[in-house]
MOPAC internal coordinates of N, CA, C and O (Angstrom, degrees):
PM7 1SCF
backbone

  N    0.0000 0     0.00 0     0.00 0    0    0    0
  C    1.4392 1     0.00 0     0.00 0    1    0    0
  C    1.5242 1   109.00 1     0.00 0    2    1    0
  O    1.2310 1   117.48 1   -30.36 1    3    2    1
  N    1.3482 1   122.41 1   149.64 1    3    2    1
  C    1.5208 1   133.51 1  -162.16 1    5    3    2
  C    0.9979 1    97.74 1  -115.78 1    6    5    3
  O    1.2310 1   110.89 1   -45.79 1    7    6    5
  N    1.7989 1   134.73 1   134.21 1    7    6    5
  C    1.1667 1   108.13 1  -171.44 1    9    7    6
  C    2.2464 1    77.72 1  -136.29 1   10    9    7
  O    1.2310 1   128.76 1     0.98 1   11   10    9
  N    0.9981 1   100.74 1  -179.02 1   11   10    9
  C    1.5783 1   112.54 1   174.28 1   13   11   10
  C    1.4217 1   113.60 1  -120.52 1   14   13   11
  O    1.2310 1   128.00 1   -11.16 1   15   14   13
  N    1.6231 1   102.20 1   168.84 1   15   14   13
  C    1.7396 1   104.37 1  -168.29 1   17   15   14
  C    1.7353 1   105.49 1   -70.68 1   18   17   15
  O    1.2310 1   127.09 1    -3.70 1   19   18   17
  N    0.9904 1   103.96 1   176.30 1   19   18   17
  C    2.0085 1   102.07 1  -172.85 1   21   19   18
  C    1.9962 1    75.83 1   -87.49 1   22   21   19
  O    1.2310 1   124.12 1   -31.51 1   23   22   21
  N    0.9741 1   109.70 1   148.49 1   23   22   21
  C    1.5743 1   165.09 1  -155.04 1   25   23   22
  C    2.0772 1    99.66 1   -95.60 1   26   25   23
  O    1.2310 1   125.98 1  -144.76 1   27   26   25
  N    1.1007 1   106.11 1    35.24 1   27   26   25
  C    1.8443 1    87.07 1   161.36 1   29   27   26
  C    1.3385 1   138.92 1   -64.71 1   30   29   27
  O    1.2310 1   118.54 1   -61.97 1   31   30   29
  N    1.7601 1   120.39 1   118.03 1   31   30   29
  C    0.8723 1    96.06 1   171.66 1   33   31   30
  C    1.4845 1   156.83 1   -88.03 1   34   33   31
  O    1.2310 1   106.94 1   -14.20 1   35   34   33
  N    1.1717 1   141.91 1   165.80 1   35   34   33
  C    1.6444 1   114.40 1  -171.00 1   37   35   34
  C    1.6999 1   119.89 1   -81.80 1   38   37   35
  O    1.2310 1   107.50 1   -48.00 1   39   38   37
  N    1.0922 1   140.91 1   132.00 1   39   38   37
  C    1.0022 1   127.75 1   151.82 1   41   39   38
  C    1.1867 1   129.34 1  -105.30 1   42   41   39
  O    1.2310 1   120.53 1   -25.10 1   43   42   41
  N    1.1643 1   116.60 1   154.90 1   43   42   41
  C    1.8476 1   139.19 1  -157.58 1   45   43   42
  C    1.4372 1   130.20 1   141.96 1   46   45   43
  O    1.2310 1   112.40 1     8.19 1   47   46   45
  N    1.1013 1   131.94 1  -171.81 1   47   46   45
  C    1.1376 1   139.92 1   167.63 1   49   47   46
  C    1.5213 1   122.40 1  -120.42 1   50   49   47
  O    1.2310 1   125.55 1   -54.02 1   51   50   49
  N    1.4648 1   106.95 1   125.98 1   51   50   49
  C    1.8239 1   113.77 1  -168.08 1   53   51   50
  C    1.3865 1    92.25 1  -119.20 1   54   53   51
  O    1.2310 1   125.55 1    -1.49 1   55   54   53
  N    1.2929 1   106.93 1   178.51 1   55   54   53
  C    1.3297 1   142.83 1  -156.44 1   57   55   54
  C    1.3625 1   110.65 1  -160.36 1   58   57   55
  O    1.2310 1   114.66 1   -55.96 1   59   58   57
  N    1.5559 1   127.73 1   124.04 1   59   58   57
  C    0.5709 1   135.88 1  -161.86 1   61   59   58
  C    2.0275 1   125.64 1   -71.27 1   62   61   59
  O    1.2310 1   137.97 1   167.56 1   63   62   61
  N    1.4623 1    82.78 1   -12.44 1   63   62   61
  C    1.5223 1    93.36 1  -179.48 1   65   63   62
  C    1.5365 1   103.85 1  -159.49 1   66   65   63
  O    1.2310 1   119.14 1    19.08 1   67   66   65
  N    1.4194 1   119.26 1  -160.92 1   67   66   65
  C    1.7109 1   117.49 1  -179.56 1   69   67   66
  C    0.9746 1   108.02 1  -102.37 1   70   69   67
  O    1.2310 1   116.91 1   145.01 1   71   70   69
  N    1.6785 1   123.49 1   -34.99 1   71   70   69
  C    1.5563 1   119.39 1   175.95 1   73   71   70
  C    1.4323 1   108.09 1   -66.92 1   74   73   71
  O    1.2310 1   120.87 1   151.88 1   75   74   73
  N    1.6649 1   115.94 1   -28.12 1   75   74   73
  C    1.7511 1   104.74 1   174.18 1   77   75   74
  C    1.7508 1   110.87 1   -59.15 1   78   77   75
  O    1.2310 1   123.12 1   140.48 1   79   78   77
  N    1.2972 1   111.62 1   -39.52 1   79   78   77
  C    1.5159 1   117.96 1  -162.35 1   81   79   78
  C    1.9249 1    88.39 1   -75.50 1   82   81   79
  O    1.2310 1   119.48 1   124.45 1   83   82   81
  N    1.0425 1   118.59 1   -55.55 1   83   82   81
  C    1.5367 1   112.31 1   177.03 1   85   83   82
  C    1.6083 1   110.78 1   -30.84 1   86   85   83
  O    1.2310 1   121.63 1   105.04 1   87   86   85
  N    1.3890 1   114.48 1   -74.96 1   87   86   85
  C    1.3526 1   118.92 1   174.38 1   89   87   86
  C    1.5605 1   127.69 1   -39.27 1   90   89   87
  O    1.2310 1   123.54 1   148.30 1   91   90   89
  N    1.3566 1   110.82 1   -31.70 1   91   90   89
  C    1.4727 1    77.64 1   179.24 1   93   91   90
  C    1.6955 1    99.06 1  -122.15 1   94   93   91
  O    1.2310 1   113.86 1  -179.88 1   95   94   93
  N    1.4216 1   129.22 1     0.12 1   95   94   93
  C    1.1564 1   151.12 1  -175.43 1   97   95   94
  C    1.8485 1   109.62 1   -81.68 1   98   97   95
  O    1.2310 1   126.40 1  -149.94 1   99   98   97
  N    1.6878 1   105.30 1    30.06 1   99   98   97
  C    1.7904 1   100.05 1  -152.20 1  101   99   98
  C    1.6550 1   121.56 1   -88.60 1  102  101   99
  O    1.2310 1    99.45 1   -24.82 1  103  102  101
  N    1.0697 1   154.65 1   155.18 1  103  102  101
  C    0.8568 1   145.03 1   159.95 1  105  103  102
  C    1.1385 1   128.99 1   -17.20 1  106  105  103
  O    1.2310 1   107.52 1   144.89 1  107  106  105
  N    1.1819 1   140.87 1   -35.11 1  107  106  105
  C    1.3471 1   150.14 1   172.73 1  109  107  106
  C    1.5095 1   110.37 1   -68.41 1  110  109  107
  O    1.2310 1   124.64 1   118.34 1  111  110  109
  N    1.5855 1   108.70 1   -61.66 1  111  110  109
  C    1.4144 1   119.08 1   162.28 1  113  111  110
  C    1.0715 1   114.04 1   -49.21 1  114  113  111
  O    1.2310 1    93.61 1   144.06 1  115  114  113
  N    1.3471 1   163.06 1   -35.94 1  115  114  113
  C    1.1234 1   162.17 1   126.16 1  117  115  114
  C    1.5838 1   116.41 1   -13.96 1  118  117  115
  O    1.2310 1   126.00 1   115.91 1  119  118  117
  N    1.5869 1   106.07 1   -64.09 1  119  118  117
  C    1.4648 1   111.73 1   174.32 1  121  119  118
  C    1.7298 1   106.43 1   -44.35 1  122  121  119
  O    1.2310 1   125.02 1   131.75 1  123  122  121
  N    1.1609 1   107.97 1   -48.25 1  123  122  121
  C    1.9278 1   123.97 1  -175.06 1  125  123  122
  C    1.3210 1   102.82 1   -52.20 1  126  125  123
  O    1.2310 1   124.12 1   112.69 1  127  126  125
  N    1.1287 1   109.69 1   -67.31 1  127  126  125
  C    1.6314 1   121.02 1  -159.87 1  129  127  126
  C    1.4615 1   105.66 1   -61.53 1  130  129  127
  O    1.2310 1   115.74 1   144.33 1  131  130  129
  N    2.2466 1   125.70 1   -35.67 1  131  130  129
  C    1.1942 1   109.69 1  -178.24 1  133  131  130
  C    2.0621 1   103.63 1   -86.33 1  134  133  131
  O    1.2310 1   128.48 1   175.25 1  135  134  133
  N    1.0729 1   101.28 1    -4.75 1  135  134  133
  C    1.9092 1    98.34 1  -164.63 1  137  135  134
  C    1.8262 1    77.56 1   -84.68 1  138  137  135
  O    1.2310 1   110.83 1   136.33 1  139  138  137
  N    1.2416 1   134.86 1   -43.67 1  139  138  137
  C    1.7793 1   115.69 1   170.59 1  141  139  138
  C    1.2548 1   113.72 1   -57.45 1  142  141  139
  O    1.2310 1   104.29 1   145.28 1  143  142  141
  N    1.3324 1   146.58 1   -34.72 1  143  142  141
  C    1.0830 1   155.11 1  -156.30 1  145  143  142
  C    2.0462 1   101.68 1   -92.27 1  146  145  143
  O    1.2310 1   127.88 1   140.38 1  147  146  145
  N    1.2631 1   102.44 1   -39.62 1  147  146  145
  C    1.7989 1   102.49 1  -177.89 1  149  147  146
  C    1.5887 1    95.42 1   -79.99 1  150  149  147
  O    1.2310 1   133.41 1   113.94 1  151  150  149
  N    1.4240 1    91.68 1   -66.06 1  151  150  149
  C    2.2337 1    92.12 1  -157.89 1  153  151  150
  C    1.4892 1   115.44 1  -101.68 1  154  153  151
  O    1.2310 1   120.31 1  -151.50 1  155  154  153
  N    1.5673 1   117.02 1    28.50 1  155  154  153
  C    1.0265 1   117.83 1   157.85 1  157  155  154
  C    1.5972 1   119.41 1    45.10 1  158  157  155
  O    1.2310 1   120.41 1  -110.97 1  159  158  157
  N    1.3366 1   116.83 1    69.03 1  159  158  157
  C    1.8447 1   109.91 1  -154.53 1  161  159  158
  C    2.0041 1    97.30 1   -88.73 1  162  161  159
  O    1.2310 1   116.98 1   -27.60 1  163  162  161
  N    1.1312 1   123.35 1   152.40 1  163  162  161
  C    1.3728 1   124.27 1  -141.27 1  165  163  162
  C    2.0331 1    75.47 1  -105.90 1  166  165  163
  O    1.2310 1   112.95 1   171.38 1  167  166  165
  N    1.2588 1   130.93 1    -8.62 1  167  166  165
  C    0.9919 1   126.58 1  -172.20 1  169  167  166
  C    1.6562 1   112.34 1  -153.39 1  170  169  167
  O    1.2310 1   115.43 1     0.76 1  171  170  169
  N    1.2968 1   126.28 1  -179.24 1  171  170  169
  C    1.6297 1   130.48 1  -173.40 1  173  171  170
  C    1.2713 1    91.97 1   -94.98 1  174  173  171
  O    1.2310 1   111.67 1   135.84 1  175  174  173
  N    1.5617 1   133.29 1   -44.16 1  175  174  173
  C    1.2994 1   128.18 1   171.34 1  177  175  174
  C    1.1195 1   128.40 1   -74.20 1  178  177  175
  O    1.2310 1   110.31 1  -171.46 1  179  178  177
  N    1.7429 1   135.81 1     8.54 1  179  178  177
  C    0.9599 1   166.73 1   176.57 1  181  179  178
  C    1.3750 1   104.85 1   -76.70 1  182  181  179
  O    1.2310 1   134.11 1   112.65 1  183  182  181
  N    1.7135 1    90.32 1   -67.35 1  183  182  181
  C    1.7386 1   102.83 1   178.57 1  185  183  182
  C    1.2670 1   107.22 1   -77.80 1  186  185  183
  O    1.2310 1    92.91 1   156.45 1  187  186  185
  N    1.1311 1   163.93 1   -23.55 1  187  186  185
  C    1.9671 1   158.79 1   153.64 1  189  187  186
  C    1.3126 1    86.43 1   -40.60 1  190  189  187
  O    1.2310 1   104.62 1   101.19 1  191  190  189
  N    1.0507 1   146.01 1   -78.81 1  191  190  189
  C    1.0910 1   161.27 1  -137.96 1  193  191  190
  C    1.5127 1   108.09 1   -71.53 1  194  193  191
  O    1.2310 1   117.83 1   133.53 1  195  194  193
  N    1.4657 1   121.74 1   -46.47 1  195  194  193
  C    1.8629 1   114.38 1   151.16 1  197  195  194
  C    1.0955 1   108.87 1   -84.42 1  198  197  195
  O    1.2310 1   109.11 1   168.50 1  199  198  197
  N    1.4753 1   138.00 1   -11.50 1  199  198  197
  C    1.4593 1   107.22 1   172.77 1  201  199  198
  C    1.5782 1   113.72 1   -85.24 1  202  201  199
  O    1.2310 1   122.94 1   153.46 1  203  202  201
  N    1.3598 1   111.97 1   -26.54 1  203  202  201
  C    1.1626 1   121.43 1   162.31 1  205  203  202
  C    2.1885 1   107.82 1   101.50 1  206  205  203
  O    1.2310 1   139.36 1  -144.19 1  207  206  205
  N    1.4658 1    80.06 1    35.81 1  207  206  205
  C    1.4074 1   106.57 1  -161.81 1  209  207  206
  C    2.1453 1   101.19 1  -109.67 1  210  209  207
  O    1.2310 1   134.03 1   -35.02 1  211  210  209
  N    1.1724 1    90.48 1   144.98 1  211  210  209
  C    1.3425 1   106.63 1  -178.07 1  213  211  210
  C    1.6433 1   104.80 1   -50.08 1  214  213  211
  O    1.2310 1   103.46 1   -39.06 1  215  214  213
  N    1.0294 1   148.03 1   140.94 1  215  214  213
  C    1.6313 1   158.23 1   168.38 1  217  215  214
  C    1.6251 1   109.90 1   -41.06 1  218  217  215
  O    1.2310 1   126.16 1   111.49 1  219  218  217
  N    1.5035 1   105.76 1   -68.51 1  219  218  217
  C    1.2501 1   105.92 1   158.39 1  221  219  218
  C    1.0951 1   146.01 1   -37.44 1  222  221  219
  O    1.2310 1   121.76 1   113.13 1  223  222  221
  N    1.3070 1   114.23 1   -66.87 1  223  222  221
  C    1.4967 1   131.46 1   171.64 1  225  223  222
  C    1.8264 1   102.94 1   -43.43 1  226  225  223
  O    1.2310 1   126.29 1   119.25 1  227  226  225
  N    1.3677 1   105.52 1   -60.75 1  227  226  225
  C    1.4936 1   104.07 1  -170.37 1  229  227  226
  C    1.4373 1   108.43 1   -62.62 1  230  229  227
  O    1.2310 1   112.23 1   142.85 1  231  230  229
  N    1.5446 1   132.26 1   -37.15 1  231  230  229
  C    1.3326 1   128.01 1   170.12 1  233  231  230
  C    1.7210 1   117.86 1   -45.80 1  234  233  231
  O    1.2310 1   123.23 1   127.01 1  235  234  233
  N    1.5462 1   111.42 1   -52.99 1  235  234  233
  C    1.5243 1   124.48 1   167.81 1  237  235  234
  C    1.6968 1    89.77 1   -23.35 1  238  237  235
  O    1.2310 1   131.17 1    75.96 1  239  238  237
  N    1.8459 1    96.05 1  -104.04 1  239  238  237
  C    1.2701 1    96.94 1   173.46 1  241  239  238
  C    1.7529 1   147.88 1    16.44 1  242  241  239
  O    1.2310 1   134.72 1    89.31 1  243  242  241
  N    1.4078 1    89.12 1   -90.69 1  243  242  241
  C    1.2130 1   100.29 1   163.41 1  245  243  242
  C    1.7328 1   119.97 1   -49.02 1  246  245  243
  O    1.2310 1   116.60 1   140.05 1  247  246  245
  N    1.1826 1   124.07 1   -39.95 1  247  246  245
  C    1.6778 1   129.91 1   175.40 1  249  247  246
  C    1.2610 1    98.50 1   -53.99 1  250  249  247
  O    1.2310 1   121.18 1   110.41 1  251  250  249
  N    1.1359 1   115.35 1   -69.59 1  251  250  249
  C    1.5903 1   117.44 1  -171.16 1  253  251  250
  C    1.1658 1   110.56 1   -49.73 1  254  253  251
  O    1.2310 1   116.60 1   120.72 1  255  254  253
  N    1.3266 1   124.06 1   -59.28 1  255  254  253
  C    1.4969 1   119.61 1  -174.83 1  257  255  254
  C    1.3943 1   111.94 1   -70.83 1  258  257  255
  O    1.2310 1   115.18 1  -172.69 1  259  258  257
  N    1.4241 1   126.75 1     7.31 1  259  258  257
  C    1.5881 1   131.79 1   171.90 1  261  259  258
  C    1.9410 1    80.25 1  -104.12 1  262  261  259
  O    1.2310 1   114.56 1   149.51 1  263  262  261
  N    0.6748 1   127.91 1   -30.49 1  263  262  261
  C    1.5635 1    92.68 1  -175.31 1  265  263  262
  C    1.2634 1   134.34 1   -91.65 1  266  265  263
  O    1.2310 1   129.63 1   159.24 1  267  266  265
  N    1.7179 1    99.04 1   -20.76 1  267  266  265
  C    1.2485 1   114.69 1   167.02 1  269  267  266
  C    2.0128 1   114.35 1   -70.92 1  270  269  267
  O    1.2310 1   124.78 1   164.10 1  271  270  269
  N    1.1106 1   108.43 1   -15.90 1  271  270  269
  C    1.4485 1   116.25 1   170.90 1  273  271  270
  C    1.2271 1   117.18 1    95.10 1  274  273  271
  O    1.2310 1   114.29 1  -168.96 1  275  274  273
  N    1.6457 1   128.42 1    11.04 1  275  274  273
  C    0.9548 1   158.26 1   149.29 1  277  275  274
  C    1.9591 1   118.28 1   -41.04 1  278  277  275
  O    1.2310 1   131.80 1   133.47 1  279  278  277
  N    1.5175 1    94.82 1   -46.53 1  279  278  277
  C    1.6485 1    86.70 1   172.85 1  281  279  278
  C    1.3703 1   100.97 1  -151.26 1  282  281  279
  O    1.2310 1   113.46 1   -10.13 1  283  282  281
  N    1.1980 1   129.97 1   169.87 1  283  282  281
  C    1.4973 1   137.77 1  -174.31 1  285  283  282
  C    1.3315 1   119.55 1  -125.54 1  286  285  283
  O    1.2310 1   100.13 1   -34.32 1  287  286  285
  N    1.1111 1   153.56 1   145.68 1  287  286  285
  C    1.8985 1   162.04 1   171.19 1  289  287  286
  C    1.2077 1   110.02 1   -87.30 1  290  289  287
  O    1.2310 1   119.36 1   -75.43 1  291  290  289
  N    1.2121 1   118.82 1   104.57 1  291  290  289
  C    1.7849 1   116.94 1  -179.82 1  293  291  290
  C    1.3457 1   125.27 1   -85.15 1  294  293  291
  O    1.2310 1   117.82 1    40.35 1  295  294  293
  N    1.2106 1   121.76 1  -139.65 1  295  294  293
  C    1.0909 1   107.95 1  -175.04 1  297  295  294
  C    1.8004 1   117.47 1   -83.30 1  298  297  295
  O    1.2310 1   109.12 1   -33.70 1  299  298  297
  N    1.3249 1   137.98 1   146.30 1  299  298  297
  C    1.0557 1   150.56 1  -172.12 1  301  299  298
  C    2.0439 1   130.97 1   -89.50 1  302  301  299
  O    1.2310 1   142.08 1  -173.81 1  303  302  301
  N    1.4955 1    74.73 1     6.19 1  303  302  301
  C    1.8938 1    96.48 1  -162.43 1  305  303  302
  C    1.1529 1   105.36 1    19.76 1  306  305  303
  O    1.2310 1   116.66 1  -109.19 1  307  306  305
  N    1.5299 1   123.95 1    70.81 1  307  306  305
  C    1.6206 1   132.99 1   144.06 1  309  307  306
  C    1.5904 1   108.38 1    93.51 1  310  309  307
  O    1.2310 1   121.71 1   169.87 1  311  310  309
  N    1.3575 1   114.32 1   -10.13 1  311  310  309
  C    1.4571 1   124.44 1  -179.87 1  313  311  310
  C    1.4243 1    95.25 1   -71.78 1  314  313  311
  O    1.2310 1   132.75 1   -19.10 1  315  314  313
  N    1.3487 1    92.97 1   160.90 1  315  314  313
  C    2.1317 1   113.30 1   172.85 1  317  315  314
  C    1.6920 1    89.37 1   -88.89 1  318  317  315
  O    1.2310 1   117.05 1   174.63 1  319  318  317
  N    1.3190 1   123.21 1    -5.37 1  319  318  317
  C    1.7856 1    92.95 1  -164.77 1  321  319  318
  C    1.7845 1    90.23 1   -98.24 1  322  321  319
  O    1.2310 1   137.85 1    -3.84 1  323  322  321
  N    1.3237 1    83.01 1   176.16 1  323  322  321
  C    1.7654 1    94.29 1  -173.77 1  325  323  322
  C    1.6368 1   104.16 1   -54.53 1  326  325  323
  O    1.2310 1   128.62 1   -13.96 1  327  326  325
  N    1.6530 1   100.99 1   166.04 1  327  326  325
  C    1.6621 1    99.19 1   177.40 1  329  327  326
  C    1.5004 1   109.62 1   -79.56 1  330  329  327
  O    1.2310 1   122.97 1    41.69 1  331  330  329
  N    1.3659 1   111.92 1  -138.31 1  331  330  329
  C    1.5631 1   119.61 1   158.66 1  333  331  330
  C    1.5443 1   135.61 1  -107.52 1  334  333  331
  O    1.2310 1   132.17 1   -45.61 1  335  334  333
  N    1.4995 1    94.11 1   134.39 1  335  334  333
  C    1.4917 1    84.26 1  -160.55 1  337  335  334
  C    1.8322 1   111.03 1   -63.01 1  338  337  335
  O    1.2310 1   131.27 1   -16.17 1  339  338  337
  N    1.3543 1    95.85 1   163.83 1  339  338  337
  C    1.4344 1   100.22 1   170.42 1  341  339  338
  C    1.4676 1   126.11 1  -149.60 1  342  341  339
  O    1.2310 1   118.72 1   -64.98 1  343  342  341
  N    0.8412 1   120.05 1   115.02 1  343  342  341
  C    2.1558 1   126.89 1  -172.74 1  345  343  342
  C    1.5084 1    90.21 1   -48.15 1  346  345  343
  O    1.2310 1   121.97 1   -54.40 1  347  346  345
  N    1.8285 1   113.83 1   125.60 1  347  346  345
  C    1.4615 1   108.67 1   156.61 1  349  347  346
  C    1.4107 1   112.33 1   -71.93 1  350  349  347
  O    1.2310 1   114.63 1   130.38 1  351  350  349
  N    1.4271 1   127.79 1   -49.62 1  351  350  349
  C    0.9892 1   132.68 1  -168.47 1  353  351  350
  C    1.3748 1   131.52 1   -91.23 1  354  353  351
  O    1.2310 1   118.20 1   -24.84 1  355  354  353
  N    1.4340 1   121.04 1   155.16 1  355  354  353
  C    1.8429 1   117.55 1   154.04 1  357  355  354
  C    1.1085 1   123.63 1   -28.68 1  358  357  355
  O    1.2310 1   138.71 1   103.81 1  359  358  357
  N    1.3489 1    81.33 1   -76.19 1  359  358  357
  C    1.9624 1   111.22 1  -148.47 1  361  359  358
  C    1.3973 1    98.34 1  -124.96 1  362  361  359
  O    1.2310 1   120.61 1    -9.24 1  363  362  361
  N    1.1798 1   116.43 1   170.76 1  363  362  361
  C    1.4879 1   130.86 1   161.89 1  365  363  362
  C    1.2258 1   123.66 1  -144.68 1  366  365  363
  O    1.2310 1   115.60 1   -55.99 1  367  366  365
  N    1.1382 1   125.96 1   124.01 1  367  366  365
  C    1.5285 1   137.52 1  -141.61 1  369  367  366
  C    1.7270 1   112.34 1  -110.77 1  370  369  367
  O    1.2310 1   115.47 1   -40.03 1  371  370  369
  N    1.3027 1   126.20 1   139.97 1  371  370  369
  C    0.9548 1   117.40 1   165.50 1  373  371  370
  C    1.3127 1   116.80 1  -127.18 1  374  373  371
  O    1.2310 1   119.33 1   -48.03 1  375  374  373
  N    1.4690 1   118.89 1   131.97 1  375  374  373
  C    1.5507 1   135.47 1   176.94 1  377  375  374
  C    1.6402 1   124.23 1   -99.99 1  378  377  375
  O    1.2310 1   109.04 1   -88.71 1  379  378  377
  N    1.3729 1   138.13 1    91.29 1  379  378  377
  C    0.5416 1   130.42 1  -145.63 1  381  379  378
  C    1.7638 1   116.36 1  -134.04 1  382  381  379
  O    1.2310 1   123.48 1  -109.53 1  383  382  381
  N    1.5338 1   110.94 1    70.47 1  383  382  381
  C    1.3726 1   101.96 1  -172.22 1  385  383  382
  C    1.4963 1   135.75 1   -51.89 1  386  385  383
  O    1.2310 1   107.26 1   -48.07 1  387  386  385
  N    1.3987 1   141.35 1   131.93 1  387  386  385
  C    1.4758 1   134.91 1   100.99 1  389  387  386
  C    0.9141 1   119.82 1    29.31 1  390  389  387
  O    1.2310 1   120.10 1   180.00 1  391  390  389

């Protein structure tokens, strides 16, 4: 009997190409994701406010990178506005075959 290797699966998030990972993977987002990761901003307008970035714009941001699973909204202490953001991860890796 032939049997096969046990079956791991991968986890992460891909992109279908490099210009997809360019687009939403950008420098700015980057800037976002490490200024959550150093000073911990207690709010999204917290963080506009050290990056020195429009409210909006940085909220966008932040959505996307909460949906892609990149960062998370914590708790909100009883407010309607979003919680605080937070980096799930270290690092972020790129795999890129040949």
């Amino acid at each position: 009997e032939r049997r096969g290797k046990d079956f791991k699966p991968i986890r992460g998030r891909f992109f279908t190409s490099l210009e997809a990972a360019r687009n939403v993977i950008t420098e700015e987002r980057m800037r976002l994701l490490r200024a959550v990761k150093k000073a911990k901003p207690e709010s999204i307008h917290e963080l506009a406010r050290l990056l020195g970035r429009d409210v909006k714009n940085v909220h966008q941001d932040v959505h996307l990178l909460r949906r892609l699973g990149l960062m998370r909204l914590g708790s909100s202490r009883g407010r309607r506005l979003p919680g605080r953001p937070r980096v799930v991860y270290d690092q972020i890796q790129f795999s890129i075959p040949v």
